[in-house]
N, C-alpha and C positions, 0 to 999 in steps of 0.2 A: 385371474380370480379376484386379486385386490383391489382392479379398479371395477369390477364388476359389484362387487360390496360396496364401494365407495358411491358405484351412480344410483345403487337399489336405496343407499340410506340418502342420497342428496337427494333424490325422488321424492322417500318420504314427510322427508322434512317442507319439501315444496307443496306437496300435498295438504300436508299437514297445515302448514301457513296458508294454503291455499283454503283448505274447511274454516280456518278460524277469520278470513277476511271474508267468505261467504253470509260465515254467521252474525260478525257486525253490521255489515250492509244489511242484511236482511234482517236485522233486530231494529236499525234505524228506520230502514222504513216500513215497519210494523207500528214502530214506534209512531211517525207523523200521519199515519192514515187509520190505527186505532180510534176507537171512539173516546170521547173526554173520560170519561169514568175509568175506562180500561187504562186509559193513556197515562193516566193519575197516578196509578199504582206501579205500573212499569215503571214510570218516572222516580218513584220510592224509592223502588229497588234498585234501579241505576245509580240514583246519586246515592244511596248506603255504599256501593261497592267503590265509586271512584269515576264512574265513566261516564255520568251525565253531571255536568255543573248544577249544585243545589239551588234552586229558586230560593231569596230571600226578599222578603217586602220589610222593606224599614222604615222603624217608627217614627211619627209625626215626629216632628223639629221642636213643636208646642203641646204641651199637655192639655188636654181638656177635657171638661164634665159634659154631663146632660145638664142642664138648669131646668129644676122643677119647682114651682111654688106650692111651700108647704103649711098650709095656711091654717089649717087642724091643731089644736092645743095638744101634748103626750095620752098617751090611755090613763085611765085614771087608776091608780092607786090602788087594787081591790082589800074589800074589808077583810080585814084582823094582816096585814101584811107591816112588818114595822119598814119604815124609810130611814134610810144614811144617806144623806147629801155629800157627795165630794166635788171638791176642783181642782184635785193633782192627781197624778199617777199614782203617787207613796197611797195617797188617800183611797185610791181607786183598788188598789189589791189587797188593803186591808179591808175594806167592804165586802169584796166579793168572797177572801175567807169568812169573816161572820159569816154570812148570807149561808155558805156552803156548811156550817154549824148548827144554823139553824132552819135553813127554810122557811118560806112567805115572809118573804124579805123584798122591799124597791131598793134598787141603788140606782141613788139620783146623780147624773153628771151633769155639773156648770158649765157654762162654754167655756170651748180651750180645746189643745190635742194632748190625748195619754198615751203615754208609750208602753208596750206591753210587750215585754223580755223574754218571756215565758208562756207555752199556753195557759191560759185559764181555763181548769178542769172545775163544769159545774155540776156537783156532785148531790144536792140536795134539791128536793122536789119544791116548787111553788116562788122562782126566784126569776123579777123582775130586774132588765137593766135596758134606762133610759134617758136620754136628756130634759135637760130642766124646762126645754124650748119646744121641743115637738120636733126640731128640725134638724136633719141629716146634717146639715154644713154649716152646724156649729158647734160641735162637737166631733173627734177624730179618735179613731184607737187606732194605734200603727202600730204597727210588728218591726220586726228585724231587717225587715228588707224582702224586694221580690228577688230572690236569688235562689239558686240552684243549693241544696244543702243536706247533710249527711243526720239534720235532725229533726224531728218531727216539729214544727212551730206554727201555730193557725193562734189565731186571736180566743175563738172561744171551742171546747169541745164539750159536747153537751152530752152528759152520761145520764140525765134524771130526770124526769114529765114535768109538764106546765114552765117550760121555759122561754120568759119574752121577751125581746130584743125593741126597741122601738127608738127611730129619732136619732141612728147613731151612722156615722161611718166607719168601715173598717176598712183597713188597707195598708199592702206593702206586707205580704208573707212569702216564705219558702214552702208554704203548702196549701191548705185550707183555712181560708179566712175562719170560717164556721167548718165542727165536726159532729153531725148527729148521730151518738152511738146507738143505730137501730138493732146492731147484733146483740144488746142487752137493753132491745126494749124501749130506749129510750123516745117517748111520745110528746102529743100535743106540745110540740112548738110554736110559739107565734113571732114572724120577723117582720116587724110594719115599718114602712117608712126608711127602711137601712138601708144606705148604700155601699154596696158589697165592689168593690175593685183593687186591681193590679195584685193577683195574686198569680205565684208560680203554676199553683196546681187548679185545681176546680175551686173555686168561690164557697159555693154551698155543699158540702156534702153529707149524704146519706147512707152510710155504712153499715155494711151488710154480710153475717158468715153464712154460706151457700155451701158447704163442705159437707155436712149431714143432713142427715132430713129433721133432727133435732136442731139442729141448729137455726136450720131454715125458719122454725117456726118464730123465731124472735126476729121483729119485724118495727121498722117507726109506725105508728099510724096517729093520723089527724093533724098532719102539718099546716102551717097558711103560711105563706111568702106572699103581701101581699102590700103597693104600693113602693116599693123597692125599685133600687137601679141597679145594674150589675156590668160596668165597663170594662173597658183597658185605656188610659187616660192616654198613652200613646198613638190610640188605633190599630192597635195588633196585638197578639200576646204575646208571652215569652217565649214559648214552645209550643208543643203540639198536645199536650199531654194538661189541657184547659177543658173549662167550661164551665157553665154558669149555675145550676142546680143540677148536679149529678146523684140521682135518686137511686139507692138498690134497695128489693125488700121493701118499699114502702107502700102504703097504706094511707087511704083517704087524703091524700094531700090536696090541697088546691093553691096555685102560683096564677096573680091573678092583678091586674090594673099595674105592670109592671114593664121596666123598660131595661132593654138585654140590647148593650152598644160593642160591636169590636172583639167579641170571641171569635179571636181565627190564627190559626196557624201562620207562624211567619216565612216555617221552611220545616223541610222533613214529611211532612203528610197532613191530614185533616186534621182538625181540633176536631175533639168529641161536641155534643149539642148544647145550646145554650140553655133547653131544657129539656131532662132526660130522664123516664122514668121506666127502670129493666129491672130486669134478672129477680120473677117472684115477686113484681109488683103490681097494685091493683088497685080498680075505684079511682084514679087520678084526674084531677082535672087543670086542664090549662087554658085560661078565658079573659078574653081582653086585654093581653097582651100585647106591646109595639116592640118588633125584633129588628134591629139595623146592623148592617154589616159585620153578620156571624156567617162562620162557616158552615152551620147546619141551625136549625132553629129551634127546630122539635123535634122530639122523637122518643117514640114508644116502642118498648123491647128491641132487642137484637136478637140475631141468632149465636147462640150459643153452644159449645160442644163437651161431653164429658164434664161436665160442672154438675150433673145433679139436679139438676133446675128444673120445675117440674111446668113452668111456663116464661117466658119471655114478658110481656103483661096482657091482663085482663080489666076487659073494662075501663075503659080507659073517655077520655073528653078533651078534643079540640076545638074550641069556639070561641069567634070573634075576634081573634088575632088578627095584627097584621104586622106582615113579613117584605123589607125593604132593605137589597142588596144594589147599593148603587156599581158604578163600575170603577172602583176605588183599586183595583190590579192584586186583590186580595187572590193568592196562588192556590189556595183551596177549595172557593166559595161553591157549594153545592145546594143540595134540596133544602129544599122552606121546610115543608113536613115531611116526618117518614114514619112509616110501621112496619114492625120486622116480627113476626111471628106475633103476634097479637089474637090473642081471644075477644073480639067483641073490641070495637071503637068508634067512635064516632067524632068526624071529622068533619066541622059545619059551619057554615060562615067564616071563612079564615080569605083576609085577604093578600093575593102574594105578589112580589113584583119582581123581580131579578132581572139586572142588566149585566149580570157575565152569561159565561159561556156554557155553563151548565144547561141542560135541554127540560131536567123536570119542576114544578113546583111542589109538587105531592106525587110520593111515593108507597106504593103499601107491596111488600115483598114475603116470598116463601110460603108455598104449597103447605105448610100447619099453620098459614090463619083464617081466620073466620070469623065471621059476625062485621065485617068492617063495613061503615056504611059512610061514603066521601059523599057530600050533598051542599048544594049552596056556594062555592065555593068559586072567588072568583079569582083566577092568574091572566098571567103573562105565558107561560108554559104551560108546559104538560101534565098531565092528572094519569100516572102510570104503573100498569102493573110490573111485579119482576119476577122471576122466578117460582113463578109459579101459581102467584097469590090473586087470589077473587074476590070484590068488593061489588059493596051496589053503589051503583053513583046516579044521582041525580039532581038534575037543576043545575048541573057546574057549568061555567062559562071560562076557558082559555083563553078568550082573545079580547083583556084588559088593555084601555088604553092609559097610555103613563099620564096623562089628563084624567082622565077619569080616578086614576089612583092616589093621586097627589091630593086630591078634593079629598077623598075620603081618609086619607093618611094623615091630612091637617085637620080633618074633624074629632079625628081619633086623640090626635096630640091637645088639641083642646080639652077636650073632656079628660083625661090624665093632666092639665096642669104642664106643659112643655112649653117652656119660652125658649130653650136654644138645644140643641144636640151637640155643638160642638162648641162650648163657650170653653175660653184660655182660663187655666185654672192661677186666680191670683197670688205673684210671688215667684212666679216657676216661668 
């Protein structure tokens, strides 16, 4: 009887080891004959747990900018606004209290870089800050560092309307460079000319409480981001948990003559989009943009669940962009555009090009959207529905040659002022 126990449990255990060698072979090769998209996410899951080695793309050796020439004098002054000139940091945070005292205030910055310790909370309505030059790369406000960290730190967080930014760079945060508090309202932003890089988290964002239906109703509206750069001066980001204008709850924004370099994941799974407007957003436009080597580019709502949310977005404009993914070994790189439950969009002259492995250029997804209308639109890939979703498409052409695209890609960079995309940043 004992050794009859003994060969029923050596049985099972053989069995047993026998199910679980079945289920690795047959997860690996699920694994290599999955399609990219699918393969992307198993691949998540695996290396979360231990059993697939994590894809890592590491960062350039040499840091570098975009080089644009910014040849335009700062905005000017508007009347009854008083001006404080500074050219130190100490000088810099004393400014921006007054300012925050009184409102329709300029603070003027001299060239040089300010270090900025703390966020600065702008609390008072009608409050300019800009350089003395007009131009981004002569003047710096640095943060703390791009590091992982247990406290909230962004250069500016903007609680009060009519606040504008012009002529400046920011850079080197543990979270958001820029914070727009839209859950109180806070409106008509204007960011011209600022170059927004090397931040832990999202560069620009647009914060949003989705929790009530009271809450929902406080909303940013009337934003411009416009003329602006938004990199990773390494060619990669920190994490995955990036991107470039992360918009919720917003209202009339338009992000527009601007260049989005190097948002992408370096490991772990996708970067969110370089520009993304969800969750109860509407009216948005994104027009004449050049996107190079992000993980995703554009993108209008997600699908979302139990949040309350009573659309993904509405209304929405993609026009004249153009979207260029060389084959740099970026582990993420996926669609040019996408719409994920979307009311009404339009998605019109956008040019796309992508040299990885991804199969679409334009995507519009999920049986609740409508009104989407894809037209004019020339790629390299695919223009695809998913899950369900119906668009009218007309006049698109898929079968862009990299000749044909490069002409129009160097037209594009002309007209935006681009003398280099990857120029070594001096000093570093």
């Amino acid at each position: 009887m004992k050794k009859f126990i003994k060969k029923l449990l050596d049985g099972m255990v053989m069995g047993l080891g026998f199910t679980i060698f079945c289920l690795v072979i047959g997860g690996v090769i699920f694994y290599f004959f999955a399609d990219f998209k699918t393969k992307a996410s198993v691949r998540a899951k695996l290396e979360d747990k231990g059993i697939v080695e994590e894809v890592v793309q590491e960062p350039d050796s040499v840091p570098t900018t975009v080089k644009r020439a910014y040849m335009s004098p700062p905005l000017d002054t508007p009347q009854g606004y008083e001006e404080i000139w500074v050219s130190d940091s100490d000088e810099f945070i004393k400014a921006m209290r007054k300012a925050n005292e009184q409102g329709f205030t300029a603070v003027i910055l001299e060239r040089g870089n300010y270090k900025v310790k703390n966020t600065i909370y702008v609390k008072a309505e009608h409050i300019m800050v800009k350089s003395a030059t007009g131009n981004p790369y002569d003047v710096t406000l640095k943060g703390t560092g791009m590091a992982k960290s247990g406290r909230v730190k962004g250069i500016f967080r903007v609680n009060a309307n009519y606040f504008t930014l012009d002529g400046v760079t920011l850079t080197d945060v543990p979270n958001h460079l820029v914070q727009v508090a839209g859950e109180i309202n806070a409106s008509y932003p204007h960011f011209r000319h600022v170059i927004f890089q090397d931040s832990y988290e999202q560069m620009l964002k647009v914060s949003y409480n989705y929790k009530t239906k009271e809450s929902q109703k406080n909303r940013s509206i009337g934003g411009i981001v416009e003329g602006c750069i938004f990199q990773y001066t390494k060619g990669i980001g920190p994490n995955y948990y990036i991107g470039g204008v992360d918009a919720l709850g917003a209202v009339n924004w338009t992000v527009k003559n601007s260049i989005f370099r190097d948002i992408a994941s370096p490991k772990g799974r996708i970067s969110q989009h370089a520009v993304h407007f969800w969750d109860n957003s509407e009216d948005n436009t994104v027009v004449d943009n050049i996107f190079i080597d992000n993980d995703r580019a554009i993108g209008f709502g997600m699908r979302l669940r139990d949040r309350g949310v009573r659309f993904a977005h509405r209304n929405g404009v993609a026009k004249g962009n153009v979207i260029y993914h060389t084959n740099n070994g970026d582990p993420f790189a996926d669609v040019g555009i996408v719409a994920e439950g979307n009311l009404g969009l339009l998605v019109e002259g956008n040019l796309i090009y992508q040299m990885h492995l991804y199969d679409n250029a334009i995507e519009y997804r999920w049986d609740n959207s409508t009104g989407i209308e894809v037209r004019g639109n020339a790629t390299n890939k695919s223009i695809q529905s998913r899950d369900g979703a119906d668009a009218l498409l007309e006049l698109n052409n898929d079968d862009l040659s990299l000749d044909d695209f490069l002409i129009k890609f160097q037209e594009k960079s002309d007209s935006l002022n681009v003398a280099d995309y990857k120029r070594p940043i001096q000093g570093q």
